[in-house]
C-alpha positions in Angstrom: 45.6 -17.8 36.5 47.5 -21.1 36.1 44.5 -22.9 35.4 43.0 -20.7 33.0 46.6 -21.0 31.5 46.7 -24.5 31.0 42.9 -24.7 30.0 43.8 -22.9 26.8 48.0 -24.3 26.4 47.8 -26.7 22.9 49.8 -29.9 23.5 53.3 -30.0 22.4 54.3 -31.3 18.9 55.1 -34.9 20.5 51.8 -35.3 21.9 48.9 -37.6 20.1 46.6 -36.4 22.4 43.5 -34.5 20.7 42.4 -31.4 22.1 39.0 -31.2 23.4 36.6 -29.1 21.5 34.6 -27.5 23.5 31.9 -25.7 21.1 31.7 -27.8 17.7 28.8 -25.9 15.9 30.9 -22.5 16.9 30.7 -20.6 12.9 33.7 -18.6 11.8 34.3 -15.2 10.8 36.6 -13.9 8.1 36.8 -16.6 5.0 35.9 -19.2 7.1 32.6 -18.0 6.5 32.2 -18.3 3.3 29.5 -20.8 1.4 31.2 -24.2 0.6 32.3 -24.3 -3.0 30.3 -27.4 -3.9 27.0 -25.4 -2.8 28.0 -22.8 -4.9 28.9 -24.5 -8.2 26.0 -26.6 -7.5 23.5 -23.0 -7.7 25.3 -21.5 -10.5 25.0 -24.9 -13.1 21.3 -24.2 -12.0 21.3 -20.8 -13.3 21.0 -20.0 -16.9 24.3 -19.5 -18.5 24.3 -15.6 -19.7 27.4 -14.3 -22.1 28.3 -11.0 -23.8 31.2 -10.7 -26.1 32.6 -7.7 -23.7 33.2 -9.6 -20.7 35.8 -12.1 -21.8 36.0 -13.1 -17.9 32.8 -13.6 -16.1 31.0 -16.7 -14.6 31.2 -18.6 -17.9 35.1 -18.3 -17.7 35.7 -17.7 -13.9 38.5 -16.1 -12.4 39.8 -14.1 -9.3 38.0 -11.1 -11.1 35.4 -10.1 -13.7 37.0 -8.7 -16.8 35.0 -6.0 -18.6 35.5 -4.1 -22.0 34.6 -0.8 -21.6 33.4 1.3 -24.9 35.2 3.7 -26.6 33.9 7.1 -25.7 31.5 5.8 -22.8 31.7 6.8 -19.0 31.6 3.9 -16.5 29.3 4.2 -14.0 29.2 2.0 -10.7 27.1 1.7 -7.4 26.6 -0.6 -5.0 23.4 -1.8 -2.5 22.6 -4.4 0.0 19.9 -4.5 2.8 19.1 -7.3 4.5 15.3 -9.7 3.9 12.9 -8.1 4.4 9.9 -10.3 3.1 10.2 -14.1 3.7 10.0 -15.1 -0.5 13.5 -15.5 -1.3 12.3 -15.5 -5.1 10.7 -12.1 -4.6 13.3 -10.7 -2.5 15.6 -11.3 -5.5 13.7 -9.4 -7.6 13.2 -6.5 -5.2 17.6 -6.4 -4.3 18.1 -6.5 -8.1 15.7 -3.5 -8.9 16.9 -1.6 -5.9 20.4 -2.0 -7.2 19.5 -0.7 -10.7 18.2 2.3 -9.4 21.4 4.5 -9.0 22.3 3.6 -12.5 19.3 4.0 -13.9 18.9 7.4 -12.2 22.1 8.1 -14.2 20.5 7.7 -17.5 22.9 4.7 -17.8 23.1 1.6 -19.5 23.3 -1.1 -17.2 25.4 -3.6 -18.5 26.5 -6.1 -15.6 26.4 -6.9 -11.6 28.0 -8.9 -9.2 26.2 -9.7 -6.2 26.9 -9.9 -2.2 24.6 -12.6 -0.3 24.8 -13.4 3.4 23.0 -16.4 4.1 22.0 -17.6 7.7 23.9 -20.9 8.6 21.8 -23.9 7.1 22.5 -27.5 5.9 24.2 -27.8 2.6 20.3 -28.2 1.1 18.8 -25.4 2.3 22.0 -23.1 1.7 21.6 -24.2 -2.0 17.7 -23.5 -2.4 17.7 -20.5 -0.8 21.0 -19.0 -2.7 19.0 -20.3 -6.1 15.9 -19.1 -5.3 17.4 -15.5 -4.2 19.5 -15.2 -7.7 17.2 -17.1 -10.0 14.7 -13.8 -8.7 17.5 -11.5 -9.0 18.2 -12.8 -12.7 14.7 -11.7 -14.0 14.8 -8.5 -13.4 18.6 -8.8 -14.8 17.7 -10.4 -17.9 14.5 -7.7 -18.6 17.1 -5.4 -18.5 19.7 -6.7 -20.4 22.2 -7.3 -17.3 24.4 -10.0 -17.2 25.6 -11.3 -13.5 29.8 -11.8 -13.6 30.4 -13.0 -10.3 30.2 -11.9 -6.2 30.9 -13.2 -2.9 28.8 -15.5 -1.0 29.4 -15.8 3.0 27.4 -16.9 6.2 25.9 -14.2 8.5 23.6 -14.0 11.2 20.6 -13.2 8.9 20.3 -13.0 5.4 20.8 -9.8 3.1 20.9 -10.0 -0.7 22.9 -7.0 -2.7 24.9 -6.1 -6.2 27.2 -4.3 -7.3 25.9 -2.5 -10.6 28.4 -1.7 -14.0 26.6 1.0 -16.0 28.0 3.0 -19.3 26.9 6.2 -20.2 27.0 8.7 -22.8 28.3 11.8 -21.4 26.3 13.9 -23.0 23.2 11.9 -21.5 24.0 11.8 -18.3 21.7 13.2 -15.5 22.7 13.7 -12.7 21.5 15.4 -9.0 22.7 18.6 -10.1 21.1 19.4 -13.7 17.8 20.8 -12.1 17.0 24.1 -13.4 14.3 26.7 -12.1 11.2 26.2 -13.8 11.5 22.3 -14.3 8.6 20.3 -13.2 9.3 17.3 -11.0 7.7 13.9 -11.6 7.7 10.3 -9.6 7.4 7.3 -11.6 6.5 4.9 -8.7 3.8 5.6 -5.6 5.3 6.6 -2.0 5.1 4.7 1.0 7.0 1.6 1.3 9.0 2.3 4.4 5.7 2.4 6.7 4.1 -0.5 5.2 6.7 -3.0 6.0 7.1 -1.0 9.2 3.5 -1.3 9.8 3.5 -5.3 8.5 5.9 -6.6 11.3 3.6 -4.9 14.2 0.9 -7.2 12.7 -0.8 -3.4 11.9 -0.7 -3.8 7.7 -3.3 -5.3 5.5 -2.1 -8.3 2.8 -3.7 -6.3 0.2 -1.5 -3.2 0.9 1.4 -5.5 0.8 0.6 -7.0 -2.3 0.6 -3.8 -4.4 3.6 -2.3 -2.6 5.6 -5.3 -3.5 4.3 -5.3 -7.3 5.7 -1.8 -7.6 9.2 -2.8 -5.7 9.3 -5.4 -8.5 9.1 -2.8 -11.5 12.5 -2.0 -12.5 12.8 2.1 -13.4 15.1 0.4 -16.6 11.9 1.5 -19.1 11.6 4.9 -17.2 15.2 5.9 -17.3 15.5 5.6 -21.2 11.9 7.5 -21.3 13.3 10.4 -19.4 16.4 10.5 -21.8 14.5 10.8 -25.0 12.7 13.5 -23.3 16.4 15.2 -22.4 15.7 14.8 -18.9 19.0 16.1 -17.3 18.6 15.5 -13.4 17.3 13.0 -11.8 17.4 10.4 -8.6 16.2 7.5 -7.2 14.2 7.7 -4.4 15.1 5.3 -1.7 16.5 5.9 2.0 15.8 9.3 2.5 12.7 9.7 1.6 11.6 11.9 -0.9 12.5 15.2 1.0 16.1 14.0 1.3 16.8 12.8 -2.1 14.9 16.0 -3.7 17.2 18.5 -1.5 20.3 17.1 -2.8 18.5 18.2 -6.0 17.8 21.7 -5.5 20.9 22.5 -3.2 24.2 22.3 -5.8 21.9 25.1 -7.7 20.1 26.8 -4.6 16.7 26.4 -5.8 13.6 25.8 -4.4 10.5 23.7 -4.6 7.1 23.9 -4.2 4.8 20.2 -4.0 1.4 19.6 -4.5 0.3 17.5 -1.3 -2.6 16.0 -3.0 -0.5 15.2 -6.4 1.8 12.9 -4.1 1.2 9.4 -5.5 1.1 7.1 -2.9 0.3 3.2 -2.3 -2.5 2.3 -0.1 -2.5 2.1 3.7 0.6 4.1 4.2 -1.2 7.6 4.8 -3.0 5.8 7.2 -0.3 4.2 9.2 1.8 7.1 9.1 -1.2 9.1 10.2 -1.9 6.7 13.2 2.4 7.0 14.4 3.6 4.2 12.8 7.1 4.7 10.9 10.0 2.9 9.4 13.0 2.9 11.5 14.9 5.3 9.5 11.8 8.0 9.7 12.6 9.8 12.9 16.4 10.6 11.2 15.0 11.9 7.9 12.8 14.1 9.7 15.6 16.0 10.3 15.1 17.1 6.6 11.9 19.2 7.9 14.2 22.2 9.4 14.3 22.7 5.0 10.6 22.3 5.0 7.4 24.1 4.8 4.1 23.2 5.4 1.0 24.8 4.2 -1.9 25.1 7.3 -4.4 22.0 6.9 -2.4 19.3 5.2 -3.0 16.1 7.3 -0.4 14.4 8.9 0.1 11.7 7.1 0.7 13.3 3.8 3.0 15.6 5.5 5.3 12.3 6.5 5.6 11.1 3.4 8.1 13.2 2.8 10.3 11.4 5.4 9.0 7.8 4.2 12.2 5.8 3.5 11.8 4.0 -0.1 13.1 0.4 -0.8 13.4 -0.3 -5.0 11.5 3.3 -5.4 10.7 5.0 -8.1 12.7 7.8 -10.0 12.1 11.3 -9.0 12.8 13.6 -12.2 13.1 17.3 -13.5 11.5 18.1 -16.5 11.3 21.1 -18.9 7.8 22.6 -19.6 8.0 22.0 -22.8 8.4 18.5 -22.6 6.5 17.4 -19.6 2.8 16.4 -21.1 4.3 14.3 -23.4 6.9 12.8 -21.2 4.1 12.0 -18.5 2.2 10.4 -21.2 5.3 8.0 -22.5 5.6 7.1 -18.8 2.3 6.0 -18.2 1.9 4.3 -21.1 4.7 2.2 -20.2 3.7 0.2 -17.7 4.5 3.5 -14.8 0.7 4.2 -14.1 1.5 6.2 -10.6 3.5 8.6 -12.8 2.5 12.1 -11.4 3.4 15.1 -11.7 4.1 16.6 -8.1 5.5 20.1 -8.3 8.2 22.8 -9.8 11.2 24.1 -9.2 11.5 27.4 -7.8 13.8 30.6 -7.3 14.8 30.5 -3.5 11.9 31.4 -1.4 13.8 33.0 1.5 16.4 31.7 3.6 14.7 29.0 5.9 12.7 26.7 3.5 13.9 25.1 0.4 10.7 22.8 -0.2 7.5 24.1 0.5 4.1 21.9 0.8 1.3 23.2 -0.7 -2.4 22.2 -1.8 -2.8 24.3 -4.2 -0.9 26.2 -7.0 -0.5 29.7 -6.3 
C-alpha cells in the first residue's frame, strides 16, 4: 500500500523536481475536451457570415449566449437532435443532421428561424479537426440557408467518435400549429418521403446493401420537409409528425392515442425506397427494430401481406419524411401541391378510424373495405 501511495504523492511545494507523466496522449473529459479555440475561429471565418436583425447576439457578435427577439404574438418552439456518423461524407452528413433537426419544427407547422449545433469530433491534429468541423457545418448550412435558418452558436468537444446535432428555434402561429394530437376520425394520412432508411444503413455495414440503394436513400435524407410543412398548412393540416426513430407505427400511435382512434393502412400504398423490403424480408434490421416491434401488440395484420412490408412499420427513420392527417376535402389537392414540389414519394397510405375494438389500434390491410 505504501508504494502505491508514494507512486501517486505530488512533490512538495519546495521541490523542482517534475513529475513523471506517465500517459502523455491520455484526452480529457469535462472542458478539457473541448475543440481549441484557434480551430474553431479558424472554421467559422470560413463560413459565410449570416445576420437577421432579431438576433442582436449570435456568431456575428459572440457572446456566452445567443440572444433572440421573439415576435409579438408568436409561440416559440424548440427541439433538439444528435446521432452520431453514420456515412463517412462529412459534407453529406451535415446536410442529413441539419434536415433531421428541422423535422420536429417543421412537424409543428413552424417557422424555423435559428439553430445552434452540438459536434463531437474524434481526437485529430489541429488540420484535420478544422476540415472535418468545416466540412460538417458548411453541409449543415445549406440546408440552413434553403430554409431561411440562421446558425447562432453551439458547443464543439472531442469524443470517441463523431456525432453532429442542433438545437432548432422555431415560431409559430398558434392558430397554425399542428400538433400529435389534432387527428380527427375520417382524416386521410399521407407520407411525404419513402420508408426504409433504418435497414438500409443496417444492411450497408454487413456489406449486404447495393450503392444504388444508398444513393437514393441518402437523396431523400437530404430533402428538407421545410417546403412540405408550409404545403400542409395552406391545406389546414392540423396534426402531424415526423417520422424518425420509431418507425412509422410508433410515431402514428402517438397520433391516434390522445383521441383514441384508429387506423387502417394500405400495405401496398406504403412508399418505400428500394432494397429495404428486401433486406427486411431476408432478417436484416436496424438496431432499434427489435424495440419498436414492441408497437405490434397495437397492431393488425391482414393474412398474406409479406414480411417485409409488414416490418416497415418498425423501420427506424433518420431525416424522414412527415407523416400527416388530412381532411377529405382537401386531400387530392394537397397530394397534388406536394408532389409537385419536389415530394414525388408523396402517398396517400390510409384513414383514420373509429376504434376497431380493444386490441388493435392500426390495422394492415391490402385492400379498402
Amino acid at each position: 500500500m505504501r508504494r502505491f501511495s508514494e507512486a501517486t504523492m505530488l512533490p512538495d511545494a519546495t521541490s523542482n523536481k517534475p513529475v513523471k507523466v506517465e500517459n502523455p496522449d491520455m484526452r480529457c473529459g469535462g472542458c478539457g475536451a473541448k475543440v481549441g479555440n484557434t480551430v474553431l475561429q479558424r472554421v467559422l471565418a470560413q463560413l459565410p457570415s449570416g445576420h437577421k436583425d432579431d438576433i442582436p447576439v449570435g456568431l456575428q457578435h459572440p457572446d456566452d449566449a445567443a440572444v433572440i427577439a421573439v415576435p409579438e404574438g408568436k409561440l416559440l418552439v424548440q427541439s433538439v437532435d444528435s446521432f452520431r456518423q453514420l456515412i463517412n461524407d462529412d459534407y453529406q452528413f451535415g446536410k442529413i443532421a441539419a434536415v433531421h433537426a428541422l423535422g420536429d419544427v417543421f412537424a409543428m407547422g413552424a417557422t424555423a428561424h435559428s439553430a445552434q449545433a452540438l459536434v463531437t469530433l474524434p481526437h485529430a491534429s489541429d488540420e484535420l479537426l478544422e476540415e472535418q468541423l468545416l466540412h460538417l457545418l458548411k453541409g449543415a448550412l445549406e440546408i440552413f440557408t434553403e430554409c431561411g435558418v440562421t446558425l447562432v452558436g453551439g458547443h464543439t468537444s472531442e469524443g470517441s467518435e463523431l456525432s453532429l446535432g442542433f438545437a432548432i428555434n422555431g415560431f409559430a402561429d398558434p392558430q397554425q400549429l399542428m400538433t400529435k394530437g389534432g387527428i380527427r376520425s375520417g382524416d386521410y394520412l399521407l407520407v411525404t418521403k419513402p420508408l426504409g432508411t433504418g435497414v438500409l444503413f443496417a444492411s450497408d455495414m454487413r456489406g449486404q446493401a447495393h450503392g444504388r440503394w444508398i444513393s437514393a436513400a441518402l437523396q431523400q435524407m437530404q430533402h428538407s420537409n421545410f417546403r412540405a410543412s408550409q404545403i400542409l398548412g395552406d391545406f389546414d393540416c392540423k396534426a402531424c409528425t415526423d417520422i424518425t426513430g420509431f418507425g412509422l407505427a410508433g410515431h402514428l400511435l402517438e397520433m391516434l392515442s390522445p383521441g383514441g382512434f384508429s387506423a387502417e393502412l394500405l400495405s401496398n400504398s406504403l412508399p418505400v425506397l428500394e432494397g429495404a423490403e428486401l433486406c427486411l424480408q431476408s432478417g436484416l434490421q436496424s438496431s432499434l427494430h427489435p424495440d419498436n416491434q414492441r408497437y405490434g401488440s397495437q397492431v393488425t395484420v391482414e393474412k398474406d401481406i409479406p414480411a417485409g412490408r409488414q416490418e416497415l412499420l418498425y423501420d427506424p427513420q433518420t431525416a424522414g419524411g412527415l407523416l400527416a392527417a388530412i381532411h377529405p376535402d382537401k386531400l387530392d389537392d394537397c397530394l397534388a401541391a406536394l408532389q409537385a414540389a419536389g415530394y414525388s414519394h408523396t402517398a396517400v397510405i390510409g384513414k383514420v378510424t373509429d376504434p376497431v375494438g380493444c386490441s388493435a389500434k392500426i390495422r394492415l390491410i391490402t385492400d379498402t373495405e
